[in-house]
C-alpha positions as semicolon CSV with decimal commas, in nm:
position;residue;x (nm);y (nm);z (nm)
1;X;3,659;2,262;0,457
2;X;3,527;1,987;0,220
3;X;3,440;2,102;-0,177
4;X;3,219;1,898;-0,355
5;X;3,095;1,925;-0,766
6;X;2,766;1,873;-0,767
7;X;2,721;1,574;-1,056
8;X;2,338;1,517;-1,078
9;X;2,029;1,786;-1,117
10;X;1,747;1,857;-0,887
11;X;1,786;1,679;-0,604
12;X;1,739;1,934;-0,278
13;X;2,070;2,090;-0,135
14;X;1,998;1,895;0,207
15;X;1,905;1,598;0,029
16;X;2,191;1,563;-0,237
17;X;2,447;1,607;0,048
18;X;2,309;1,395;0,345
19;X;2,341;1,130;0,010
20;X;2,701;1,185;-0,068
21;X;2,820;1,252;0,266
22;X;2,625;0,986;0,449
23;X;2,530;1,217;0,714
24;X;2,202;1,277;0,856
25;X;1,973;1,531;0,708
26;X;1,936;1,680;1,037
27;X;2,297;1,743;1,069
28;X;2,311;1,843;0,711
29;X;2,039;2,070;0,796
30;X;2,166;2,232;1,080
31;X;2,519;2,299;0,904
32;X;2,342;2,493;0,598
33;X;2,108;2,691;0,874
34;X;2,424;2,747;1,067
35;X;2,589;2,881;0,736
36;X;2,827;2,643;0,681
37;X;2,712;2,565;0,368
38;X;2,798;2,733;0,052
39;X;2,681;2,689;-0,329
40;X;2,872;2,874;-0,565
41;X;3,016;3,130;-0,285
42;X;2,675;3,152;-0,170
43;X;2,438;3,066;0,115
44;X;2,118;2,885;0,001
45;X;1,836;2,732;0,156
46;X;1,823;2,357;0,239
47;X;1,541;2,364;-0,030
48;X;1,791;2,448;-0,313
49;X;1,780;2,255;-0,606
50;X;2,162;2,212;-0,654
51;X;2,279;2,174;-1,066
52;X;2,538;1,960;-1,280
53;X;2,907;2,146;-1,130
54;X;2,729;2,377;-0,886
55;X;3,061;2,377;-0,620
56;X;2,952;2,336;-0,256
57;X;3,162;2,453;0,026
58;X;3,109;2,252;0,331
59;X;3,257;2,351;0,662
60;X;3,196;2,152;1,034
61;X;3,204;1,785;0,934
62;X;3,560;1,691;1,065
63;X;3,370;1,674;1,400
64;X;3,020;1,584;1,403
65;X;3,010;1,584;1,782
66;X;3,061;1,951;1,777
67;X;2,713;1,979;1,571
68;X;2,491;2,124;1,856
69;X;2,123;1,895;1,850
70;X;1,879;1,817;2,068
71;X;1,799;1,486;2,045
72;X;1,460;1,505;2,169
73;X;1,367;1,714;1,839
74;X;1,242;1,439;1,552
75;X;1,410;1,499;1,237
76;X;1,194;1,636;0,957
77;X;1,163;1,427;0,628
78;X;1,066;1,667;0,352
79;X;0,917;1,577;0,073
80;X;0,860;1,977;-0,087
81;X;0,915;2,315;-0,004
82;X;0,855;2,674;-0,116
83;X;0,814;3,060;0,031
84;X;0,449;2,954;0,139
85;X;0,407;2,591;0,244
86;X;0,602;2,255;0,353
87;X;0,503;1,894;0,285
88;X;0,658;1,618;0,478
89;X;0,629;1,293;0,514
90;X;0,580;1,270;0,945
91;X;0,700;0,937;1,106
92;X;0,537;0,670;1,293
93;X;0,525;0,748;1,683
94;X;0,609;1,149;1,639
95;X;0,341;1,370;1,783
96;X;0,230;1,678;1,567
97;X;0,193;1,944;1,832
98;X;0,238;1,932;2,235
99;X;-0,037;1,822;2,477
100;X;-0,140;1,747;2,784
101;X;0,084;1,398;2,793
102;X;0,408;1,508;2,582
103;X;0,518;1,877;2,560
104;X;0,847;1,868;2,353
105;X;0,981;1,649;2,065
106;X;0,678;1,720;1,869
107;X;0,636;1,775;1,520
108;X;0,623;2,132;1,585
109;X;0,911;2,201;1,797
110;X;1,101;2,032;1,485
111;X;0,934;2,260;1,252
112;X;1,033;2,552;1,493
113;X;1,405;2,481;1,434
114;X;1,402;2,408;1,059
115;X;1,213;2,754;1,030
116;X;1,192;2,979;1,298
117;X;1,035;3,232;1,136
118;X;0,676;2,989;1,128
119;X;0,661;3,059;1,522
120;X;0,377;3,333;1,428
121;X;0,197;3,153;1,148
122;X;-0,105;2,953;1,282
123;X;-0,229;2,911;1,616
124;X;-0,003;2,917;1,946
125;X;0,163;2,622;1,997
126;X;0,085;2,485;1,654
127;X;0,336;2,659;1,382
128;X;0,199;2,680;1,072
129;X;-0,014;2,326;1,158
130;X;-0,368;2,354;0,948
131;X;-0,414;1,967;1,002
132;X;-0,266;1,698;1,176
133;X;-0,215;1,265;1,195
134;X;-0,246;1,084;1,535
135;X;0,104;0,984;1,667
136;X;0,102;0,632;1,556
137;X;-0,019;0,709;1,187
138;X;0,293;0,804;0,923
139;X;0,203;0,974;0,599
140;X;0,224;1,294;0,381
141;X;0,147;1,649;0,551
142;X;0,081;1,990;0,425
143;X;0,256;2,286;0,637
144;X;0,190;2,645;0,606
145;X;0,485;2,900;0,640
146;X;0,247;3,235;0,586
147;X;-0,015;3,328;0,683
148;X;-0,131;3,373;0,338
149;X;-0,104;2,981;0,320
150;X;-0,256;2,940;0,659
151;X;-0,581;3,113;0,567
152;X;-0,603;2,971;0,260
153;X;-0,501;2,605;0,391
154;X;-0,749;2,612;0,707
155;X;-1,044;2,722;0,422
156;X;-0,957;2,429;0,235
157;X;-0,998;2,176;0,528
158;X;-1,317;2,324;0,661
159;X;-1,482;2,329;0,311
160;X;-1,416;1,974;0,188
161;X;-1,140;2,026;-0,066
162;X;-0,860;1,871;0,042
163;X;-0,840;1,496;-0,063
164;X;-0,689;1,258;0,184
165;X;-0,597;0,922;0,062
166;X;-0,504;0,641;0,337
167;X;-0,361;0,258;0,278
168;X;-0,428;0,062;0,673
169;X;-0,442;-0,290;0,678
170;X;-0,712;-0,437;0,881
171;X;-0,759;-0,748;1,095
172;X;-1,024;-0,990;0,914
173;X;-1,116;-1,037;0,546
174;X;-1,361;-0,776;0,374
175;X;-1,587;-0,908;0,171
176;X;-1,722;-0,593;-0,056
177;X;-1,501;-0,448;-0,321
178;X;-1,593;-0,040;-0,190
179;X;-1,870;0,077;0,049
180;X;-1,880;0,356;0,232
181;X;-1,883;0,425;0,619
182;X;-2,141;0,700;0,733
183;X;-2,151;0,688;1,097
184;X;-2,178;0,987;1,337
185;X;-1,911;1,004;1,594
186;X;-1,853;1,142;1,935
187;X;-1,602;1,107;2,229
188;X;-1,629;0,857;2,423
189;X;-1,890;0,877;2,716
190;X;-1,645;0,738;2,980
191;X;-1,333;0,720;2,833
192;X;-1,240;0,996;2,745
193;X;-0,949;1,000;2,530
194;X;-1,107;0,757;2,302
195;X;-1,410;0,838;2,047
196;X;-1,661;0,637;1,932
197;X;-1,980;0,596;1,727
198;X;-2,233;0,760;1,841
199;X;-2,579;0,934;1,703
200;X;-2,532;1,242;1,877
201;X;-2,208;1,313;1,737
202;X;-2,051;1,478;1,434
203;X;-2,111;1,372;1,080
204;X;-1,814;1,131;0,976
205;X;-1,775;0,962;0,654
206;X;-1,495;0,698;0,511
207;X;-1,474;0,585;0,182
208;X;-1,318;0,228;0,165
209;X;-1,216;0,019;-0,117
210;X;-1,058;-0,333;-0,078
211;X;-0,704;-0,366;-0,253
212;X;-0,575;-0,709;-0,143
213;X;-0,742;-0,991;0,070
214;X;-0,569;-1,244;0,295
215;X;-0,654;-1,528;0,516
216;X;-0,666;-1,317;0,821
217;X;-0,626;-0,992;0,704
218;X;-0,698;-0,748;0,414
219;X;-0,495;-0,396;0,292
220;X;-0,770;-0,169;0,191
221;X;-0,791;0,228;0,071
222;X;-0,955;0,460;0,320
223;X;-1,070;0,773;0,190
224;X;-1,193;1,023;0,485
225;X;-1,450;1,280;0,347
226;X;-1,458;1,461;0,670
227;X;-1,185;1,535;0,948
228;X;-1,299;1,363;1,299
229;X;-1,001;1,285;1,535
230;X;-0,940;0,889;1,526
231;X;-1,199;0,892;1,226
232;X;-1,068;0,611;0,991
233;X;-0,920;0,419;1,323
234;X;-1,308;0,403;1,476
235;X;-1,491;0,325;1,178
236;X;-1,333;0,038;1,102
237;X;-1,348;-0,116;1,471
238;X;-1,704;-0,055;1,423
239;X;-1,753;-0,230;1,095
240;X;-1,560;-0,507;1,281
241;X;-1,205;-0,454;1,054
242;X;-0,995;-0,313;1,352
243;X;-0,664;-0,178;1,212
244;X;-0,366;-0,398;1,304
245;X;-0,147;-0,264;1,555
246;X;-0,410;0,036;1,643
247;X;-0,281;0,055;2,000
248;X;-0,632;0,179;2,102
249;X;-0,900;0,070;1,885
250;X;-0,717;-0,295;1,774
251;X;-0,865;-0,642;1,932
252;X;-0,516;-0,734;1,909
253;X;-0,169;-0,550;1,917
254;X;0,076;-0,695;1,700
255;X;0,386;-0,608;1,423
256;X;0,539;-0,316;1,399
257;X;0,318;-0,035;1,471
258;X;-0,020;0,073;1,374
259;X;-0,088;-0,006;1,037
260;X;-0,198;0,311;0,903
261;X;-0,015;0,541;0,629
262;X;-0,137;0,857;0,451
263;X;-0,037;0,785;0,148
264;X;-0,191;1,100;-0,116
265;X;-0,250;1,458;-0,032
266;X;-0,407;1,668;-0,296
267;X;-0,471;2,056;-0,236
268;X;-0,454;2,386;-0,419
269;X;-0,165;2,591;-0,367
270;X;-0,252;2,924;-0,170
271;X;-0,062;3,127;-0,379
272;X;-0,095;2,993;-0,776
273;X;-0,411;2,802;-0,662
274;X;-0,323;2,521;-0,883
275;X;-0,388;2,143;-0,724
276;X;-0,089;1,979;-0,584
277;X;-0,088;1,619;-0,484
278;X;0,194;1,406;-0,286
279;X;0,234;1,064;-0,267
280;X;0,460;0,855;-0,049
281;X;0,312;0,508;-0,135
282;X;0,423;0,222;0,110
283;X;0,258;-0,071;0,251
284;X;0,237;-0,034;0,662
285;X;0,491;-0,278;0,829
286;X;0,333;-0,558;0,962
């Protein structure tokens, strides 16, 4: 057994120790679901905020081999958690929920072993998902753990509420400061896992406003004011500002991934209503 004095405040249980321990926070998650974590005598969530000389009792890190996980399962980065939702900041290249091409190490089998208990919140298949980011976009999402969240959640993305804030940077340089994007769009009339714009599809409408010009290239804001898969991604190949790296809607496919990041979230809480925004600001790798 390891015993630890907890020196700093506020930092989350699984946090603080995958810090001091230099372990993963999967691993350090799995040992405080497993139980083998202990603050002050007693079992705590990984959410815990640990305090100046809390004592933690670690057990099952003189072997991490022996820490059962499936490898397959992406690990979840979380950025806030309480008895009703869960905001994370997803990964680059991890899908949300299974489909027809991948059916495990989704978002929401990794969900599924952080907190079982979401199995029955949402829609089958999707645990406690209200919204979602294509695989190759990173950024901040919103999670719902009850179904008092889930109802509440869902309402909020089909009335508008919820405000979305994107940084991408796009092949080309813009020339206006902020215009906006109001083009219908549809799927694709032969390929159909792509979309496109289209008159006889669904309203869609980006806000964009230019925050740094290159020679080749500009970083702009991208501010979605309605929810249409691929939205942001087709709008600007349209406009003729293709994201970098967009592995389907880019002229060219180049640095390190697409270069698209949610950075802001902003919602009201389903239970106190008051607005809550995230931010995980970071330029996309080029």
């Amino acid at each position: 057994m390891l015993n630890l004095k907890v020196t700093q405040n506020g930092k989350r249980l699984d946090q603080y120790l995958a810090e001091e321990l230099s372990r993963s926070r999967t691993i350090i998650q799995t040992l405080i679901k497993a139980g083998n974590v202990l603050v002050n005598g007693k079992q705590q969530k990984a959410s815990y905020k640990v305090s100046v000389d809390d004592l933690l009792d670690i057990n099952g890190l003189e072997d991490d081999s022996k820490i059962e996980l499936d490898d397959n399962v992406p690990a979840l980065d979380l950025l806030y958690e309480d008895d009703d939702i869960l905001v994370l900041s997803k990964q680059l290249g991890v899908v949300v929920h299974p489909n027809d091409v991948q059916k495990s190490g989704t978002l929401a089998d990794a969900l599924l072993n952080y907190f079982p208990g979401i199995k029955d919140v949402g829609a089958s298949g999707r645990p406690g998902i209200v919204h979602r980011l294509d695989k190759d976009t990173s950024g901040v999402m919103v999670v719902a753990k009850s179904d008092l969240a889930y109802e509440s959640l869902t309402a909020q993305f089909k009335n508008r509420t919820v405000k979305k804030r994107y940084i991408a940077i796009v092949n080309g340089n813009v020339q206006n400061d902020y215009f906006t994007l109001n083009k219908s769009i549809a799927r694709h009339t032969k390929k159909r896992h792509l979309y496109a714009v289209s008159e006889e599809g669904k309203e869609a409408i980006t806000e964009i406003l230019v925050l740094e010009r290159f020679n080749t290239k500009t970083i702009v804001e991208a501010r979605p004011l309605t929810g249409r898969t691929h939205q942001i991604r087709v709008h600007l190949q349209d406009f003729g500002h293709p994201i970098i790296g967009d592995p389907l809607y880019g002229k060219t496919v180049g640095g390190k991934g697409q270069a698209l990041h949610a950075f802001s979230l902003s919602f009201e809480h389903p239970k106190t209503n008051k607005r809550l925004t995230f931010l995980q600001q970071k330029v996309p790798s080029l």
